[in-house]
N, C-alpha and C positions, 0 to 999 in steps of 0.2 A: 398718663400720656407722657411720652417724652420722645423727643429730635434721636434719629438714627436713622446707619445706613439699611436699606432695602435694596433688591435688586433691580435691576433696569428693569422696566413694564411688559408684557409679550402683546406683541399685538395680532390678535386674535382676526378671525376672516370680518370684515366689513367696523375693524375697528381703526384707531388714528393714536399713533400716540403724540400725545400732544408737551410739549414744554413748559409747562406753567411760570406764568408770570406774574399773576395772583390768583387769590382763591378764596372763596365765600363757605359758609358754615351756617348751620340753622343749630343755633343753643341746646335745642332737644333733642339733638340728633343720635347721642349717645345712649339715648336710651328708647332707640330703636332698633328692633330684632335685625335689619336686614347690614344696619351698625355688623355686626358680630358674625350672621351666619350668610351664605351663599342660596341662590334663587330654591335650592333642594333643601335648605334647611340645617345646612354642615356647617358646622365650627369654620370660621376662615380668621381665627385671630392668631397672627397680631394685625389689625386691618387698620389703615388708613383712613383716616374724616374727611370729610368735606363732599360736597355734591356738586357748587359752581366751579367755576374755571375762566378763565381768559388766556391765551397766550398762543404759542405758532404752532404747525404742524410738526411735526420732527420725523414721524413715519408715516407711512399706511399701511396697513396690512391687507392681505392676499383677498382683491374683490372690492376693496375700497372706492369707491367712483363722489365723485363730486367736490373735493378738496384735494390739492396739493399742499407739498411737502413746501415749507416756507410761509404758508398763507397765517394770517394770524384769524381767529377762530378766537370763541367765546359759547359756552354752552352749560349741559346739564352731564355730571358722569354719573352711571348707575346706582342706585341705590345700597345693591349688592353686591359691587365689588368695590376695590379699592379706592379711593376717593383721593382729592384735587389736594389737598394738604401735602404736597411731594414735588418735588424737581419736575417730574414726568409722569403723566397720567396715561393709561388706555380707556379709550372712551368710543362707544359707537358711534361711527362718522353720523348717522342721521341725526345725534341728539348734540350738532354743534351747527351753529350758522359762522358764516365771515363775518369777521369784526372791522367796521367802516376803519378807513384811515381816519385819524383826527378823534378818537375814542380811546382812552387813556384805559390802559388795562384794568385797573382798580375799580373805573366804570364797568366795562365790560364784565367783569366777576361779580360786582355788587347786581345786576340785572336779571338775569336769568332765571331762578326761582321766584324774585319777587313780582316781576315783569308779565312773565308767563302765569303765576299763582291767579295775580290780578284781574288780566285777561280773562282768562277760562272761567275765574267767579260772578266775575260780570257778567259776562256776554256770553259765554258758552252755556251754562250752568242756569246762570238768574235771568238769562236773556233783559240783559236790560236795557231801555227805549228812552229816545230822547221826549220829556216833559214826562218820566217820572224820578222819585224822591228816591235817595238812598242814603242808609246808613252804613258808614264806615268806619268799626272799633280800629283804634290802635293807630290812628288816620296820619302821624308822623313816623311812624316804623317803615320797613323794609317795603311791606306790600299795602300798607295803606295807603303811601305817599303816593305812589303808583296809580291804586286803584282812585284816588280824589282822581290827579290829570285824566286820568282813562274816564271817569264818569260826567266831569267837566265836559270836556272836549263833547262826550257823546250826547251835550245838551240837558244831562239830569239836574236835579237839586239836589247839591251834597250837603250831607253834613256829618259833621267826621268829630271825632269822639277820641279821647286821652287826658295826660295828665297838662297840667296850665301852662308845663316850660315849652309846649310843642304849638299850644294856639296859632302864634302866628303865621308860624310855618306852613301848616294845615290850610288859614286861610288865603295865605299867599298861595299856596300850589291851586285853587279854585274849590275850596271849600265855601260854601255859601253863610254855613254856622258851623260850631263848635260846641262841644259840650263834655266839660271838667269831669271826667267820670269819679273825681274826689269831692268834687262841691257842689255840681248839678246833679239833677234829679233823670236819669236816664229817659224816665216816661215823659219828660219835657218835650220830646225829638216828634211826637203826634205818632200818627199813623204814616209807616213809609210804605214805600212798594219791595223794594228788596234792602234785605238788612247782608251784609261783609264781614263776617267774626271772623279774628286771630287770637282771642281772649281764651275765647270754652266758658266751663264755671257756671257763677250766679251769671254774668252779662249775658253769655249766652241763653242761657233759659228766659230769666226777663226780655231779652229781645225780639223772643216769638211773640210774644203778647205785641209787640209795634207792627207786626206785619199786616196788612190789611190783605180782603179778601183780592185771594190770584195773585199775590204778592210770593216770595221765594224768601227765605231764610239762607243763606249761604256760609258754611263755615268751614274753615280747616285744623282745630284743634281738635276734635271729635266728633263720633256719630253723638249727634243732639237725644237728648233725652228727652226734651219738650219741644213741638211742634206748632206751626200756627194754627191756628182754628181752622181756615179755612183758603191754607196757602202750601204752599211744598218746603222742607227742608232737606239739606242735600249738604253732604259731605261727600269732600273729594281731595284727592291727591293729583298735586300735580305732576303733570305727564310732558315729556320733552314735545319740543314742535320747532323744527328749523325755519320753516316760513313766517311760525311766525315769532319766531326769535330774529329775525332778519327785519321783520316789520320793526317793533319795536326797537332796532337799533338804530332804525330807518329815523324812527322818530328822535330819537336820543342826539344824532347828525344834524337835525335840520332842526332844533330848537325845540321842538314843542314837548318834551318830558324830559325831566330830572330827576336821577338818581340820585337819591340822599347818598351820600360815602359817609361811612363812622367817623370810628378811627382803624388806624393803617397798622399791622403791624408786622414786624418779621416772620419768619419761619418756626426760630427762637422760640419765638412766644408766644403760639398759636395752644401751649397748653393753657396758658395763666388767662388766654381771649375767651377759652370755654368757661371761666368760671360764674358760679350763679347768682342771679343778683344784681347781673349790670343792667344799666334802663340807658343803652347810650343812643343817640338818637340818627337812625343812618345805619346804615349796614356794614360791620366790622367788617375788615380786608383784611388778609395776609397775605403778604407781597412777598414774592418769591425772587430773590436776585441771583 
């Protein structure tokens, strides 16, 4: 990976091109096919990282409806094309919401993947109800931190799972319990109704066994290999949604959810942010000036 010039962006029918002002990265993104090749399966490198985005409109292109040019915007850019790591992004107008006044771009770019991930594995997915239990791996990272307030708020019993530098954080965002996935015994957590993986792996597997009956396994590291007994497991990708990337920014404005922010870093040095191995807590930003 390294910093260089590219062309200005083409903004395609029902796309935006957007300015970026920061930008969000998912670690394993590089070693994703859609990384490297186009929606048909064609070589498009040298290709651009990054999936989030925050920053203002700068164009529309031809059929564009629902944003103007000036608005500042925060979203999802395509899997397969060019990504948010760039001065200027093109991005389909539907996979951006308006970013409230009073939402700090860094915010606005750490949200969107994990926001949305969150959402859709709760409630779209695990359909999950207020006065049941859930378990949530990774419960201080990017989409756990998220998914605790989200499960919170909708009345469940959390309990959220990582290593012991994150505890309190976890139980400050409305984790109920915690559990050291280094020193506790995972089968401690009982029988939940839906389990939240970001891990995959042994945790994943061991945690079909906590599902109870009619209970959901939900994860996004892979299709699971082990299932509950007598419950559904479900792998999924998340998918852009303006409404309800609007809601949650709704929430972000008006107090009630916190975006963990990493650390911050230049453009510069958005090579040496990919590298493997970091455990940093909060979602690494690259700010775009």
């Amino acid at each position: 990976m390294s910093l260089t010039e590219r062309p200005y962006p083409h903004a395609s029918e029902n796309d935006v091109i957007v300015r970026v002002c920061a930008a969000g990265f998912t670690p394993g993104e590089l070693e994703w096919p859609g990384t490297w090749a186009d929606r048909a399966g064609r070589d498009r490198t040298p290709s651009v990282p990054g999936h989030e985005l925050s920053g203002v409109v700068a164009e529309l292109g031809y059929g564009t409806t629902g944003l103007t040019v000036g608005q500042r915007v925060f979203g999802l850019a395509d899997w397969t094309r060019d990504g948010s790591l760039a001065e200027f992004s093109a991005v389909e107008a539907r996979n951006l919401a308006p970013l409230p006044a009073g939402i700090d771009h860094t915010v606005g770019a750490a949200l969107p993947i994990s926001g949305l991930t969150a959402w859709q594995a709760l409630f779209d997915h695990a359909r999950l109800e207020a006065g049941q239990t859930v378990l949530i791996h990774g419960a201080a990272g990017g989409v756990g931190s998220i998914a605790v307030q989200l499960a919170h708020q909708a009345g469940a019993t959390v309990i959220g799972t990582g290593r012991a530098a994150g505890r309190d954080v976890v139980l400050d965002l409305g984790a109920d319990s915690f559990l050291d996935l280094q020193t506790d015994r995972l089968e401690d957590a009982g029988e939940v109704d839906v389990v939240l993986d970001v891990l995959g792996g042994e945790i994943l597997d061991r945690s079909a066994n906590l599902v109870r009956a009619g209970g959901t396994l939900v994860t996004i590291a892979g299709p699971p290999t082990v299932k509950p007994r007598d419950g559904r497991a479900v792998f999924f990708v998340v998918e852009a949604d303006r409404a309800r990337l609007a809601d949650l920014a709704q929430r972000v404005r008006d107090g009630r959810l916190r975006v963990l922010v990493g650390s911050v870093h230049p453009l510069a040095d958005a090579p040496a942010a990919f590298a493997p191995g970091q455990h940093n807590r909060g979602k690494t930003i690259i700010r775009i000036d």
